[in-house]
Every structure is written in C-alpha cells, then in structure tokens.
N, C-alpha and C positions, 0 to 999 in steps of 0.2 A: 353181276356188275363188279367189274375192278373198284376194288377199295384205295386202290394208289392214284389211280385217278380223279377220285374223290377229294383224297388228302388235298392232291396237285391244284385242285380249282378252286378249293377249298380259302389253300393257303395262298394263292392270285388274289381271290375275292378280301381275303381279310388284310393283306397287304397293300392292294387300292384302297381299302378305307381308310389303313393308318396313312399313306402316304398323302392322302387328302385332306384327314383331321391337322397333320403334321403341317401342310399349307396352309391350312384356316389359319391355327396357330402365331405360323409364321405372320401371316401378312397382317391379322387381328395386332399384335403388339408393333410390326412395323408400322402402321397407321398410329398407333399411340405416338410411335417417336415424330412421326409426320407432325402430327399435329401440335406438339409440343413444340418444336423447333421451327415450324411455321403458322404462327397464328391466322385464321381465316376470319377475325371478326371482322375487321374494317375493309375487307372487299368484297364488292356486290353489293347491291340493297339489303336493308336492314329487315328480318321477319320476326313474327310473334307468333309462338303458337304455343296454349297453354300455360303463358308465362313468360316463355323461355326465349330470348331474343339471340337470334342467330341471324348469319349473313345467309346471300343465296349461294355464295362461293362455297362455304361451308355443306349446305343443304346436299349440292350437285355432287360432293364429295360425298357425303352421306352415302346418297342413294347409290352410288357406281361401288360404294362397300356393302351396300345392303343386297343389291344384286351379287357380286359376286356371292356374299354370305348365304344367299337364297340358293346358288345353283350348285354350289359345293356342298350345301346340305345335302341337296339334292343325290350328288351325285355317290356320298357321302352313304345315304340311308340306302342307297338301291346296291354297293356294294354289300354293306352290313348285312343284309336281307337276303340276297344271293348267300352271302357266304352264312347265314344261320340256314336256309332252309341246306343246304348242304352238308353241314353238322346232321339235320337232321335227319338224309339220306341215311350216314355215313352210321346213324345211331338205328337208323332201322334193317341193315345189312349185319353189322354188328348182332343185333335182337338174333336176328336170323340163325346167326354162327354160335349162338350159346351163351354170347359173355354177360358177366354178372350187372344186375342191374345198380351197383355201385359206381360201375365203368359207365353205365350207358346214361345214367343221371349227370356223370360229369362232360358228356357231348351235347346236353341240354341248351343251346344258346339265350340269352336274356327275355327274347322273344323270339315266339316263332311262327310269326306273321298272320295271325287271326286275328289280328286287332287289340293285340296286347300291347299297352307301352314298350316302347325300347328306353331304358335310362340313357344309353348311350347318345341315342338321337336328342331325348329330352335337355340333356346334359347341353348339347352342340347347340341348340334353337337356344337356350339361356344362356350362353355364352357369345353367340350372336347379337342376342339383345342388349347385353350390358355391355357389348364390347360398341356397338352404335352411340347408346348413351355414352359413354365413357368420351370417346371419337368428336362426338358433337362439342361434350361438354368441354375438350381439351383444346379446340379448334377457336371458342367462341369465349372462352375465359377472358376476361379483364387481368389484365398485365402492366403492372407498376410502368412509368418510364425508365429508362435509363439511362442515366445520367453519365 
C-alpha cells in the first residue's frame, strides 16, 4: 500500500474536521453576539421549563442552533474517525517497514474507534451544551430600560 496516499486522505480527513470544528466555533460565538444585540424575551409566548422562562421566539432559535450543533458534530466525529482509523493504517504499514515503536506510538490517534472515548468529540458535545445554555440565557435575560 502507498504510504503518500495514506498521508494524502489522511490529511483531507483531519482538515474537514478542523474546518467544521473552526464553523461550530464561528457560528457558537456569532449567536452570543445574536443574541446579545437582539434580545428574544418579549416575542412569542412566554414558556417555563424547569424554572427558567423564556419566549418561544427564543426556543425556535434554540432548536435551529441545536440542529445545526447536532449535525456538525456529526459530521465532525465521522471526519475525526476516518482520519484516526487511517493514522492507524498508516501506523500498521509503518510496523511493517521496521520503524521504532517510539515513532509508531506517536501515529496512535486519541482513539481508535472500539468504543473508546474521543476527548476531542467530548470536548465538542460540552461545548455545544454550554454554548445553548449560554444562547437561551443571552436571548431571555432581563435588560434595564433605556432611558
């Protein structure tokens, strides 16, 4: 098996995952300034859930961030996943050719898809979640008048 090909898919795979984490990113804080610069409490009906009273304006925005955040994970961990089990090709070709197991421990990706956590992934799903909390709670705040 060509080892440059490897590298080549390799480095496709781990490049769609940054440029997907790189859009969560993006659009998780441009939704902070969303929501800050346009408050969602006083349109739509008024809801309660666990406390916490928000509009439905607010909610419908929730959800169309929550979606997105759901499908970029998605797309997110199937990159990541591609591009570790291909590390781990690229580590068992390597095995093959002699090189030292120094070298071939540092091709080890975080996981490698038997049902090990990915931090990476873990990382993205927590930062989804607080970035929703965040969202709702930036949307539905009580805000002084201005005089």
């Amino acid at each position: 098996m060509d080892v440059n090909i490897l590298i080549t898919l390799t480095e496709a795979y781990a490049g769609q995952a940054t440029e997907i984490f790189n859009m969560f990113l993006t659009v998780l804080f441009a939704s902070f300034g969303f929501a800050a610069a346009m408050p969602l409490r006083d349109i739509g009906k008024k809801r309660v859930w666990l406390g916490f009273q928000f509009s439905s304006a607010s909610a419908l925005m929730g959800l169309a961030l929550l979606a997105f955040y759901l499908i970029s994970f998605r797309e997110f961990y199937f990159a990541m996943t591609k591009a570790n089990g291909l590390l781990l090709e690229i580590g068992a070709v390597m095995q093959e050719a002699g090189y030292s197991q120094k070298v071939l421990n540092i091709l080890k990706p975080s996981a490698n898809g038997n049902g090990q956590t990915s931090w990476p992934a873990v990382g993205y799903g927590v930062g989804a979640f607080a970035g929703l909390i965040v969202f709702m709670w930036l949307t539905n705040v009580k805000r002084p008048a201005k005089t």
